[in-house]
N, C-alpha and C positions, 0 to 999 in steps of 0.2 A: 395422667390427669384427664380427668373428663372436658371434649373441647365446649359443650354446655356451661361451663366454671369458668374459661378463661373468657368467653366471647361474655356471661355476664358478668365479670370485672372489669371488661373493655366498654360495655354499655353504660355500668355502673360511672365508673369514668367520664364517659363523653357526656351522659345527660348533668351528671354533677357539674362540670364546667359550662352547658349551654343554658342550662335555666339560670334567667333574671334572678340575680342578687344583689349583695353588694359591689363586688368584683366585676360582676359585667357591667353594671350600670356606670363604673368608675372608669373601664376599657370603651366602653361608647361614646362617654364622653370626651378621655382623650381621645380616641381616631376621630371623633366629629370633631373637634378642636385642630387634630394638628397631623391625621391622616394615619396611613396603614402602617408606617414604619414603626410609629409611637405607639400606636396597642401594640405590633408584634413584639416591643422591647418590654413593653407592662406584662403581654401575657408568660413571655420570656423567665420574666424573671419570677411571675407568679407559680410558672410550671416548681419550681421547690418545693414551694408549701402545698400545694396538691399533693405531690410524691409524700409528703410529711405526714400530713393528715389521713391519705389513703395508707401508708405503710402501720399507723396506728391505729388506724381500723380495722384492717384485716390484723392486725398481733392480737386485738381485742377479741374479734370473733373468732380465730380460731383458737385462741386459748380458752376462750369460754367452748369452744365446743370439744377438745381435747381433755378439758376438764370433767366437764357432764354435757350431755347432749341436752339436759333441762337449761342448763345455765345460758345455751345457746336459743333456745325459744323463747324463755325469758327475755331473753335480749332483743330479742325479735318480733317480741311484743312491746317492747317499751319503746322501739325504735318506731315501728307501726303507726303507735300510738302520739309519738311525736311527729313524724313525717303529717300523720292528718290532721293534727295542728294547727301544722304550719300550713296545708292546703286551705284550711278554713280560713285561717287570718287571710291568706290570699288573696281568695274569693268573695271574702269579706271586703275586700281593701277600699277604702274611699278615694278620689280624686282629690290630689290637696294642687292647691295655688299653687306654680311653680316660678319658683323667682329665683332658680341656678343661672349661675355667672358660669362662664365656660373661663378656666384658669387654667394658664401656660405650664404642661408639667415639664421641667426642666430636665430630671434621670429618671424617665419612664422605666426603665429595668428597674433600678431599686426602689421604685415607689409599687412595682409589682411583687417584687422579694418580700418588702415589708409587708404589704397587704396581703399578702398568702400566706403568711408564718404567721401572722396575728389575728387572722379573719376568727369568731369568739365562735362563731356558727360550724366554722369547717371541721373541725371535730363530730359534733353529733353527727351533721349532718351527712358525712361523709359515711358511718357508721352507719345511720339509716339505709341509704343509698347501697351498698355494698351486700348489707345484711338482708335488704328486698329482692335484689340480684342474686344473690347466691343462696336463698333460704332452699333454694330445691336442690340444693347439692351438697347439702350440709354436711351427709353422712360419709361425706368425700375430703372433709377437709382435713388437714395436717399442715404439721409446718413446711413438709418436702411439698406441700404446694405452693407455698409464700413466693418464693422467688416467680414461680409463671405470673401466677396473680396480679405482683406488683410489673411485670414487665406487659401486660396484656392493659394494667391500667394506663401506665405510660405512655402505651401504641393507642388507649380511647382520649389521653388529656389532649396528646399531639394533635390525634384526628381533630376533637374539639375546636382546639387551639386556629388551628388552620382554617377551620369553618367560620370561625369568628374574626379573622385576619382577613378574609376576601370578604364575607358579609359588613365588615363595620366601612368599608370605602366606597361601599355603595349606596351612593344621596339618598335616593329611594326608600330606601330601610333607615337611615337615621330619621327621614320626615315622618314614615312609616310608623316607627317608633313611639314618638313623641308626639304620634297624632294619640296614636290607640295601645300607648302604656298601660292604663286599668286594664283592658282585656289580654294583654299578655301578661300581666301577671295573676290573673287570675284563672289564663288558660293554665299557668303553673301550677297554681293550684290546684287544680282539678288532676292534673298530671299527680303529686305529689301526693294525692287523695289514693289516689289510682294502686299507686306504690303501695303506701299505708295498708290500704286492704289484703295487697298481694302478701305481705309479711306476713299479719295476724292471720290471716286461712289458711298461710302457710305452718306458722307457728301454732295453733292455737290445737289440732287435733293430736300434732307430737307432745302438747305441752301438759294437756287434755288427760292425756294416756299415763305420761312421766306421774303427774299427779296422783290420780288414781293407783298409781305402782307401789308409790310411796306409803299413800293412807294405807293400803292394804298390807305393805309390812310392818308398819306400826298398828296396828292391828292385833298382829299376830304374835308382839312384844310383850 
């Protein structure tokens, strides 16, 4: 296995769990609420539904790419295409009122369990992310690479994981936060734009070509 694949399923990984969503925004809140013990038991239990979501996305892309190498850029455009989306709403995003109450979460692990198995987002998104990462390695993939994949994501959720367990206990970075939230989610966005691009230029001249293959044997029909 090419170590290019595994270090970007490990990347893949770690940015997916450090960029602001719902999930981090939920993890900040409780360590600002009630310190580092209580995000490590949220992120704890949320590390599942990562492994869930990232194990159904890589079964998606490499079956689409084990099936046709087109079905795989296709995917890789629709993924693209959403990732910059979601950049744009980002970037777009308004400052709203805020009037969050900070509430005492009582089973931080299983309010982390729950929120990673249900997040409605972690699906595509996870999918985008994966499929931006690995679109240069495409012609490499199989299922006898699944298992590195999923253990390479595992060693970026952890790394993630633990970046965000020392960062959320530091006053600084909650003030920090919550001073200049619009601007970090809309440096996400631009991140997430960034992605988008990398797909479709990745995708677009394999895709380009598939097409062309195609019309020219129906053609000859």
């Amino acid at each position: 296995m090419e170590i290019s694949m595994l270090i970007g399923a490990m990347v893949a990984a770690a940015i997916y769990t450090l960029t602001p969503g719902p999930a981090f925004l939920a993890m900040l809140g409780i360590g600002a609420a009630q310190g580092r013990r209580a995000s490590a038991n949220f992120l704890i239990g949320h590390f599942a539904g990562d492994m869930m979501w990232a194990s159904l996305a890589l079964v998606a892309i490499i079956g689409s790419r084990v099936l046709d190498p087109m079905v795989f850029n296709i995917l890789a455009m629709i993924c693209g295409i959403y990732l910059f989306w979601l950049g744009i709403r980002a970037v777009m995003a308004k400052r709203k009122p805020d009037g969050a109450v900070n509430i005492v979460v009582r089973r931080p692990l299983r309010r982390g369990f729950i929120f990673g198995i249900t997040n409605p987002k972690g699906y595509p998104v996870a999918v985008a992310m994966f499929t931006a990462l690995l679109a240069q390695d495409a012609a490499s993939l199989d299922w006898n690479s699944m298992s590195g994949l999923l253990l390479a994501s595992a060693i970026g959720f952890l790394i993630a994981d633990m970046i965000l367990i020392w960062l959320v206990g530091l006053g600084v970075l909650r003030r920090l936060y919550r001073r200049h939230e619009i601007w970090i989610v809309r440096a996400t966005g631009i991140l997430f734009i960034g992605f988008a691009v990398q797909a479709i230029a990745n995708a677009l001249p394999s895709l380009s070509h598939s097409l062309a293959h195609s019309f020219g044997a129906l053609r000859k029909l």
